[in-house]
Kinemage of the C-alpha trace (Angstrom):
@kinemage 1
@onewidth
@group {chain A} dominant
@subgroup {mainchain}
@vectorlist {calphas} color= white
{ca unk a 1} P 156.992 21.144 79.212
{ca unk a 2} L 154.506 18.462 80.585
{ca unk a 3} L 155.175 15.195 81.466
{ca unk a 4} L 154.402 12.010 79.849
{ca unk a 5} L 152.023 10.161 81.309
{ca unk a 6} L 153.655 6.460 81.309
{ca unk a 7} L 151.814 3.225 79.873
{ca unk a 8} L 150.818 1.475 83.376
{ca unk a 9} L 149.700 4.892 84.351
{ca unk a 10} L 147.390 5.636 81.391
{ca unk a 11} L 146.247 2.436 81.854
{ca unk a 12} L 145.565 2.258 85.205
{ca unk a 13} L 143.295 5.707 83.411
{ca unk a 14} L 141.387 3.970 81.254
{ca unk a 15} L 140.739 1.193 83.437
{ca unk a 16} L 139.113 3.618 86.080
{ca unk a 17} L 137.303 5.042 83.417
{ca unk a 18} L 135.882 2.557 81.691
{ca unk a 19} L 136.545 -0.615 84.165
{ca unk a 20} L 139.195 -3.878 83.825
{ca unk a 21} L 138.275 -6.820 84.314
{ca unk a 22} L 140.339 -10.355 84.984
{ca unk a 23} L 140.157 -12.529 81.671
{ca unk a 24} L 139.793 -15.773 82.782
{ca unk a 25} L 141.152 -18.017 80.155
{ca unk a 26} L 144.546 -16.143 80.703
{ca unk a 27} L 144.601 -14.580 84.256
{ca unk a 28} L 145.158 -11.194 82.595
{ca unk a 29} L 143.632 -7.808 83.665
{ca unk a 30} L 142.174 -6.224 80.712
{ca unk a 31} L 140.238 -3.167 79.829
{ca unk a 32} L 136.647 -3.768 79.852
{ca unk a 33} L 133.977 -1.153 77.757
{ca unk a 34} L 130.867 -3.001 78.330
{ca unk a 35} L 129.744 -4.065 82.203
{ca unk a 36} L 129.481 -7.896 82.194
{ca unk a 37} L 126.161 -7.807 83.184
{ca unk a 38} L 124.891 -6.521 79.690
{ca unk a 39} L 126.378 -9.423 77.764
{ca unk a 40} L 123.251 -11.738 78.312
{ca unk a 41} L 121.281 -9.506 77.312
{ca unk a 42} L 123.232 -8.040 74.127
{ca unk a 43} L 122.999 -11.265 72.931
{ca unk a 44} L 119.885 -12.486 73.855
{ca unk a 45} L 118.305 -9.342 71.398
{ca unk a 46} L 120.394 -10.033 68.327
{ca unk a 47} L 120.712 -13.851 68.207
{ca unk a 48} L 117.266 -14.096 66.802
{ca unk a 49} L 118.528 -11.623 63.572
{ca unk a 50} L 121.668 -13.181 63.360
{ca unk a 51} L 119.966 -16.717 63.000
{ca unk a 52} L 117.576 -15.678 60.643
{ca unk a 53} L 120.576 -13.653 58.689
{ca unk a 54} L 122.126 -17.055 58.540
{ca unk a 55} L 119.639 -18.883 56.292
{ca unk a 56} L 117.317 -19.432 60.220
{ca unk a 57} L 117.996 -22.808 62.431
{ca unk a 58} L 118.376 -26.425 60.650
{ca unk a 59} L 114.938 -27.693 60.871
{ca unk a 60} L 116.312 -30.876 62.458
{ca unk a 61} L 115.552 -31.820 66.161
{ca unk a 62} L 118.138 -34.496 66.461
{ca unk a 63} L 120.766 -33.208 64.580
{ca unk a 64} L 120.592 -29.824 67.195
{ca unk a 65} L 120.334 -31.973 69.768
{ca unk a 66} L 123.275 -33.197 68.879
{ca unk a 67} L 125.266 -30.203 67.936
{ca unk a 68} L 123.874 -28.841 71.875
{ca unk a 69} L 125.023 -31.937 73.356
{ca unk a 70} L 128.767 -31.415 72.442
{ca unk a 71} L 128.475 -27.766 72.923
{ca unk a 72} L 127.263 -28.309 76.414
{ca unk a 73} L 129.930 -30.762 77.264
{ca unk a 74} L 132.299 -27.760 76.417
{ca unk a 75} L 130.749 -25.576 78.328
{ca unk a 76} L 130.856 -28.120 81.679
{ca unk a 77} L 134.561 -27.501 81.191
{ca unk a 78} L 135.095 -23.972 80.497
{ca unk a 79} L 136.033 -20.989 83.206
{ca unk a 80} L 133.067 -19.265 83.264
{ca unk a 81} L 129.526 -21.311 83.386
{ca unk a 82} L 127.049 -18.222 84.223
{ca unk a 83} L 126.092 -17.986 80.942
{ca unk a 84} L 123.213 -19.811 79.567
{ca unk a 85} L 124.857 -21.366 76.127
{ca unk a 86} L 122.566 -21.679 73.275
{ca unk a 87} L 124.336 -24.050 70.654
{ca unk a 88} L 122.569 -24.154 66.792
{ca unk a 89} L 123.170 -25.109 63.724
{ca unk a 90} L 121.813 -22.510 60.825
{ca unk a 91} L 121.511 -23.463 57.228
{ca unk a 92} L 123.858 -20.965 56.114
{ca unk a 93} L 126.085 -22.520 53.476
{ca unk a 94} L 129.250 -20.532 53.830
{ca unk a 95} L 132.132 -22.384 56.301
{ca unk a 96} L 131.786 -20.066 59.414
{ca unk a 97} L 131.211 -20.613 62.670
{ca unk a 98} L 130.198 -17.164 64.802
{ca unk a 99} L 129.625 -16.103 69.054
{ca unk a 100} L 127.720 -13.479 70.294
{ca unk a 101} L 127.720 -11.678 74.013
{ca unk a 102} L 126.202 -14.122 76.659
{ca unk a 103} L 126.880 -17.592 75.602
{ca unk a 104} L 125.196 -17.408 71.963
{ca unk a 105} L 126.971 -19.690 69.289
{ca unk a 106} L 126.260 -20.280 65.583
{ca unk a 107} L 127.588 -23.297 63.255
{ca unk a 108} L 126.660 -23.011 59.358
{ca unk a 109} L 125.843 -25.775 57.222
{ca unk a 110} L 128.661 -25.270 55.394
{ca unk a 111} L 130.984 -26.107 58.159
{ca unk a 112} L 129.283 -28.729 58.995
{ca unk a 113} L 129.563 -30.459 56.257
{ca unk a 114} L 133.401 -30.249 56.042
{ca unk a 115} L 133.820 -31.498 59.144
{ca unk a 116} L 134.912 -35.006 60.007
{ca unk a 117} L 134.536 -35.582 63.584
{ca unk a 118} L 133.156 -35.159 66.807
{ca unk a 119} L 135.992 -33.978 68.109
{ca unk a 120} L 136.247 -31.352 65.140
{ca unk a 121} L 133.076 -30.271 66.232
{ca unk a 122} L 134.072 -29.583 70.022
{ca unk a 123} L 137.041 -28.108 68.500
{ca unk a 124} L 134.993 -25.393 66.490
{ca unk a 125} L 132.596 -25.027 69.940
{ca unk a 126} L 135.234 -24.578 72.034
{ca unk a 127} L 136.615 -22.221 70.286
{ca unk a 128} L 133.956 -20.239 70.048
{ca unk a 129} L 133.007 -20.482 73.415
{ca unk a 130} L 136.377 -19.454 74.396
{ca unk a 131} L 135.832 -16.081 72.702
{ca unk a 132} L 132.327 -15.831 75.044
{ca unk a 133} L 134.114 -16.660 78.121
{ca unk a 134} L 137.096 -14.130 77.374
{ca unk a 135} L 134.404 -11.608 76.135
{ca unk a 136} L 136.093 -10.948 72.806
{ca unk a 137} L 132.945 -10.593 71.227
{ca unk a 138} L 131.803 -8.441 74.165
{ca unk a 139} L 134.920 -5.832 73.575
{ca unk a 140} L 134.804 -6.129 69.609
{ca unk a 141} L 131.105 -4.866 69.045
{ca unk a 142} L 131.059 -2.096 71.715
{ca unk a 143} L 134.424 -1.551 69.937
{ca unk a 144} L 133.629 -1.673 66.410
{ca unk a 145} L 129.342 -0.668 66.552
{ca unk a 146} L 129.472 1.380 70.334
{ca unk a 147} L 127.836 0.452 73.596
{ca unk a 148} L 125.201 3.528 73.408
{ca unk a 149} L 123.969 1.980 69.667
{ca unk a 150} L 123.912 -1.619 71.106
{ca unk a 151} L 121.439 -0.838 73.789
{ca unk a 152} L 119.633 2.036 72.102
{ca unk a 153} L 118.124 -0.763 69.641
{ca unk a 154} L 117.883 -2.779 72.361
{ca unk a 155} L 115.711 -0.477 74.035
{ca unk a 156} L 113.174 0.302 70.545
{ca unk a 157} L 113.379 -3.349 69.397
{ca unk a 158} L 109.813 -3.145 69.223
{ca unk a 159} L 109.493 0.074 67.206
{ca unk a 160} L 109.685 -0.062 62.945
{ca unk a 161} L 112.873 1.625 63.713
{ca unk a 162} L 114.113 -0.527 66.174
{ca unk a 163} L 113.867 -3.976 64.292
{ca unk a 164} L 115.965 -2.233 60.797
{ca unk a 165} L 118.199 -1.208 63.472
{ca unk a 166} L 119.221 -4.690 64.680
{ca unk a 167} L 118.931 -6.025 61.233
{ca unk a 168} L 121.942 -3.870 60.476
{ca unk a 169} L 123.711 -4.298 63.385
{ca unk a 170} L 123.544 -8.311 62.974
{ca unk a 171} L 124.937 -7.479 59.751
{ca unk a 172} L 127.818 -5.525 61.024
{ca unk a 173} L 128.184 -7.912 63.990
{ca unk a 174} L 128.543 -10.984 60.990
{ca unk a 175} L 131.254 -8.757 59.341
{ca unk a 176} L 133.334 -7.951 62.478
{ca unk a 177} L 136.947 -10.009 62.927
{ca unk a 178} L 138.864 -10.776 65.871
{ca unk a 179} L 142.742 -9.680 66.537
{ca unk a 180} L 145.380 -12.451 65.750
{ca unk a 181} L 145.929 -12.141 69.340
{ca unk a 182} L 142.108 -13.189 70.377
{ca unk a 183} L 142.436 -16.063 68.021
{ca unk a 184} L 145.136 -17.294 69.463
{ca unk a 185} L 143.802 -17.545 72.858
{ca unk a 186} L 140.625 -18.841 71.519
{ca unk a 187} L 142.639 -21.832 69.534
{ca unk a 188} L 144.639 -22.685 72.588
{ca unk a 189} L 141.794 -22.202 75.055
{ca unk a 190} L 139.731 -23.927 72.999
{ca unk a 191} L 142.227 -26.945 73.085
{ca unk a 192} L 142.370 -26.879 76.790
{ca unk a 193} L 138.295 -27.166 76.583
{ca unk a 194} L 138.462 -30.024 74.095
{ca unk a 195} L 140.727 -32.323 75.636
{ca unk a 196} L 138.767 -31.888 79.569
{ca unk a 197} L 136.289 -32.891 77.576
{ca unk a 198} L 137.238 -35.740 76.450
{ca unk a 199} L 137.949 -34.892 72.660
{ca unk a 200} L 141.360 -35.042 71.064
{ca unk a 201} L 143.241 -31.733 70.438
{ca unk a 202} L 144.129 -32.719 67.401
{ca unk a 203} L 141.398 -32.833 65.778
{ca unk a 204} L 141.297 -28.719 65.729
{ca unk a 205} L 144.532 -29.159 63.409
{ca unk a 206} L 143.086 -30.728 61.459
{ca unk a 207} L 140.041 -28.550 61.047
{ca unk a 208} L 142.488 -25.721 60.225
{ca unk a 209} L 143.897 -27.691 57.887
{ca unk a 210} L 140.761 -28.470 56.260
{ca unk a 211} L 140.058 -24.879 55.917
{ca unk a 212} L 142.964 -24.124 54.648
{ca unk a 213} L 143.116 -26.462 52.227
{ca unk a 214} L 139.028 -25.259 50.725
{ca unk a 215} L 140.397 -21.758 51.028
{ca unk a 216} L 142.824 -22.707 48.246
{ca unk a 217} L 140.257 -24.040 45.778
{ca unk a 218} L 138.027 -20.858 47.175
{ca unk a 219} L 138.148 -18.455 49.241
{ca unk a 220} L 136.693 -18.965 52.039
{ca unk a 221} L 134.230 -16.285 54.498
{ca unk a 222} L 135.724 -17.491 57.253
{ca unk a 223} L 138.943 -16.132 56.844
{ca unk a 224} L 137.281 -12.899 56.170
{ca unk a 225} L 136.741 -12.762 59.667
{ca unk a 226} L 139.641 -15.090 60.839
{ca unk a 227} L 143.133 -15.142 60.350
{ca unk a 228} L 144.764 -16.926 57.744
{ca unk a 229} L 145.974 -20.762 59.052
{ca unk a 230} L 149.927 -20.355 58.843
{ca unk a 231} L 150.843 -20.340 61.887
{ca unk a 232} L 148.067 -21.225 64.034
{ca unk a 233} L 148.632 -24.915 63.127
{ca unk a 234} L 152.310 -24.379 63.921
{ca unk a 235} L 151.346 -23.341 67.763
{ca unk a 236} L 148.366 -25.550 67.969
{ca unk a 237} L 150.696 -28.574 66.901
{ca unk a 238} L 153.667 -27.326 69.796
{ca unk a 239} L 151.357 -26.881 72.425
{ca unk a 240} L 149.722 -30.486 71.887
{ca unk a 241} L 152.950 -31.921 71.857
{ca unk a 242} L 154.193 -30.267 75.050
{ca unk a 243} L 151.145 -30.491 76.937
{ca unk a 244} L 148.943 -33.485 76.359
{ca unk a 245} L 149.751 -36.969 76.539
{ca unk a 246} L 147.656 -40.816 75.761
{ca unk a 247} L 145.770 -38.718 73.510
{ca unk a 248} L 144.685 -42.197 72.185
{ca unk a 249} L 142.589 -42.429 74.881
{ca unk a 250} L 140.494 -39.200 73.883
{ca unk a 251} L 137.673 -39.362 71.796
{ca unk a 252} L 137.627 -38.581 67.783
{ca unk a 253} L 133.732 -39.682 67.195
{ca unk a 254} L 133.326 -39.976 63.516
{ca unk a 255} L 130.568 -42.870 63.504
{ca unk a 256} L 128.717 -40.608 66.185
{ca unk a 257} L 129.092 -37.386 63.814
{ca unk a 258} L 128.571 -39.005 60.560
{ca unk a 259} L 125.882 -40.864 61.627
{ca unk a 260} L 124.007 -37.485 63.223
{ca unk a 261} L 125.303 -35.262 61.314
{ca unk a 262} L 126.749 -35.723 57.929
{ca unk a 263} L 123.612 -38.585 57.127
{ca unk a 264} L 121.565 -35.912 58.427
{ca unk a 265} L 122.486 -33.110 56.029
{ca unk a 266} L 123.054 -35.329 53.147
């Protein structure tokens, strides 16, 4: 009878196969599908569908500005800065906030609106930016859509065929949801992004909260490609109390966000 291959041997495998990779938000090695190299431009030809998918970009100069601004400030902070980040704000009015390969990042109207804060804001960035950085979104749509699909339509995006292509993968790539285990290093990432940069942790609680709370009056879409809060805010809230400290002396920013945001949209 043959012999079972162990774990650490099948995937050591897998990892010569297909190629591993450090994660840098964690320090963990972890199997790779798509080369790094491809993420810029992955999302460089689907951002364009996905914006226009999600009602197109706020026609607002000041208000992206804005919403850029804090985005960037994440990015200053994060693990990985190769990536150009592209920050905007879309008119969609569903609560969602979505990444895409190569430093792409998409905030609806809807969220928006239900947030309170700057430092909500960098909270919802951060995360999202987190998931770039770790390439969750890389691994999930070569995953879920395949590597060979992604960059055949990238290859005919000029063709009749090409263009209902990507409009269908944008619409799987808006449908696709992370592991509980991605979200959770993109919550805690996230607040180690948020409070280098200045913003208090706390305010991501209190996002989830917030969504919680709408998802009880009605369901939300983000949970449809999120977990549900329970016990994110429970972890969230322990690792803010072990780890960070004078968190009076961090920034919240509601003037600044009601003022350029929430006048704005009003």
């Amino acid at each position: 009878m043959p012999r079972r291959l162990s774990l650490p041997i099948l995937y050591l495998f897998f990892c010569l196969l297909a190629g591993c990779a450090i994660n840098p938000v964690t320090g963990d090695e972890e199997l790779m599908f798509m080369p790094e190299e491809r993420d810029a431009v992955i999302g460089k030809q689907y951002a364009p569908e996905v914006e226009n998918q999600m009602g197109e970009k706020i026609d607002n100069p000041q208000l992206q500005n804005y919403i850029n601004y804090v985005g960037q400030k994440i990015v200053r902070v994060s693990h990985d800065r190769d990536f150009e980040y592209h920050f905007t704000a879309v008119k969609d009015k569903s609560v969602n906030a979505i990444s895409l390969p190569g430093g792409y990042v998409f905030i609806t109207k809807g969220m928006l609106k239900n947030l309170d804060s700057e430092a909500q804001l960098a909270g919802v960035l951060g995360h999202e930016v987190v998931h770039i950085v770790a390439r969750d979104t890389s691994n999930m749509m070569s995953n879920e859509i395949g590597i060979e699909i992604l960059l055949a339509a990238v290859a005919s995006d000029k063709t009749p065929q090409g263009v209902l292509q990507a409009a269908d993968i944008a619409r799987q790539i808006l449908s696709l949801q992370y592991s509980r285990d991605d979200e959770k290093v993109a919550d805690l990432g996230g607040l180690d992004y948020m409070a280098r940069a200045g913003y208090n942790p706390s305010a991501m609680v209190e996002t989830i909260q917030m969504l919680q709370k709408q998802n009880e009056i009605r369901p939300l879409e983000f949970f449809s490609t999120h977990p549900s809060p329970q016990n994110r805010i429970e972890y969230m809230t322990e690792k803010i109390r072990k780890t960070y400290h004078n968190l009076s002396n961090l920034k919240d920013g509601k003037e600044d966000y009601h003022r350029t945001v929430i006048e704005q949209l009003n």
